[in-house]
C-alpha positions as CSV (number, residue, x, y, z in Angstrom):
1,X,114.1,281.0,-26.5
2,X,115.1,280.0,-30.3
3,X,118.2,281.9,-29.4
4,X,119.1,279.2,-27.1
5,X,117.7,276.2,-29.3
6,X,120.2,277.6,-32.2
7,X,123.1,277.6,-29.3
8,X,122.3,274.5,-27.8
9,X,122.1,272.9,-31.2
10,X,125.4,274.5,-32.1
11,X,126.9,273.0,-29.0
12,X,125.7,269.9,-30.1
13,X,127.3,269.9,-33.7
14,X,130.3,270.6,-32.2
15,X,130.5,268.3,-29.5
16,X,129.3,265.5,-32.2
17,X,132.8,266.5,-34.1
18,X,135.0,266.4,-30.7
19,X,133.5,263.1,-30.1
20,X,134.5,261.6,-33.2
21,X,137.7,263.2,-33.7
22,X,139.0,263.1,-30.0
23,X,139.9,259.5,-30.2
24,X,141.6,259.4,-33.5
25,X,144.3,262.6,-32.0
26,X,144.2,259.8,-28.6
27,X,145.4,256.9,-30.9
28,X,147.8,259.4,-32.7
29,X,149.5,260.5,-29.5
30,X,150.0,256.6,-28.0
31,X,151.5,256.1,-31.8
32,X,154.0,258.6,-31.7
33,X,154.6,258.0,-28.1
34,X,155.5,254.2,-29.4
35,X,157.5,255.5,-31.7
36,X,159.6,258.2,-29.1
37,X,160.6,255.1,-26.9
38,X,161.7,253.6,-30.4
39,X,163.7,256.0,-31.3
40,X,165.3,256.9,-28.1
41,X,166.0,253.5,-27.3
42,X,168.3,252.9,-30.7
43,X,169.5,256.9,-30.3
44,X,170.7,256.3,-26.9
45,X,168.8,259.8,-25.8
46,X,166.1,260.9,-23.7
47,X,163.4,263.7,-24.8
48,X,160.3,264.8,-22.8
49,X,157.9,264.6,-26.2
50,X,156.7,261.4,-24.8
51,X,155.7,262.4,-21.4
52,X,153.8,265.5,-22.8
53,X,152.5,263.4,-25.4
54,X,150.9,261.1,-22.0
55,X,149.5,264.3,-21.1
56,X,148.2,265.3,-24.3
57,X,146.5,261.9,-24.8
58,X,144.5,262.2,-21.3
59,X,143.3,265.9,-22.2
60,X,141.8,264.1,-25.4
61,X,140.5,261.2,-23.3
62,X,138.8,263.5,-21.0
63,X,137.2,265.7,-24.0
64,X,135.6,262.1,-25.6
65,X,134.1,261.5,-22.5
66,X,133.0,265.1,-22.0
67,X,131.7,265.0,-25.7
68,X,129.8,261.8,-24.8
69,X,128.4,263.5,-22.3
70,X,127.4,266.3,-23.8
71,X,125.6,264.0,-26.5
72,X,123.7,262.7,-24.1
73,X,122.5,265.3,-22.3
74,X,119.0,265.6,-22.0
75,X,119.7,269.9,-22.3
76,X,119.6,272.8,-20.6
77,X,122.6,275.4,-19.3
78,X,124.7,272.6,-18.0
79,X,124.9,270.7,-21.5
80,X,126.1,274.3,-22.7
81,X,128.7,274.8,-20.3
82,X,129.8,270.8,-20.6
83,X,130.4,271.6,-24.2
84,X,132.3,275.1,-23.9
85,X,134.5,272.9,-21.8
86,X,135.0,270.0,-24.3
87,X,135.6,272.8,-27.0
88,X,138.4,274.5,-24.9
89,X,140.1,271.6,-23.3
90,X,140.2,269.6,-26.8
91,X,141.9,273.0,-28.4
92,X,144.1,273.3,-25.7
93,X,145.2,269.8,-26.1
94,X,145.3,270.1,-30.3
95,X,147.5,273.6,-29.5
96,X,149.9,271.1,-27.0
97,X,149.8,268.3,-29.8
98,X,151.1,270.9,-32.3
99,X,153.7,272.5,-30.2
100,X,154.9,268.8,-29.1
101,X,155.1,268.5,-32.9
102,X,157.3,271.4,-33.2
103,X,159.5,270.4,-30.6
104,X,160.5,267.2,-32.0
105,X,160.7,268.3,-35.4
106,X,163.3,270.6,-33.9
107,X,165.1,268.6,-31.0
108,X,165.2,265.4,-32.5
109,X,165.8,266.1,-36.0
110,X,169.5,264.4,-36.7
């Protein structure tokens, strides 16, 4: 039993820091995505960064809400779970962010 408490209150940390930092990586992916259609638009070219980017930003939406609901949560095995997949799906989409990252530092570099 204090086994769980320590992993439940570990989930809980952690979902605490995906909730506040989900958002900010949302508002940095429809910033660069603003500034894509910029650039395109004055480079006369066309790059997928900003439709990944669309993706990218609703991974991070859905781990907030996740997060939130994890917070929440009055406990149990399904908080647990709810947070394994917050922690996974906002890595995945901060591994997607970084390799969108690489990709325009490489293709659109002048």
């Amino acid at each position: 039993m204090p086994n769980e408490i320590g992993e439940t209150q570990k989930e809980l940390a952690v979902a605490e820091k995906i909730f506040t930092n989900a958002p900010n990586m949302l508002v940095l992916c429809l910033t660069v995505i603003g500034l894509i259609k910029i650039y395109t638009r004055f480079e006369k070219i066309s790059t997928l960064a900003d439709n990944f980017l669309a993706f990218i930003a609703l991974g991070y939406l859905v781990a907030t809400i996740c997060a939130y609901l994890v917070v929440r949560a009055k406990g149990g095995a399904r908080r647990v779970k709810l947070a394994h997949f917050t922690d996974v799906l906002f890595l995945v989409s901060l591994a997607l962010t970084a390799g969108v990252a690489l990709f325009m530092t490489f293709a659109l570099a002048g």
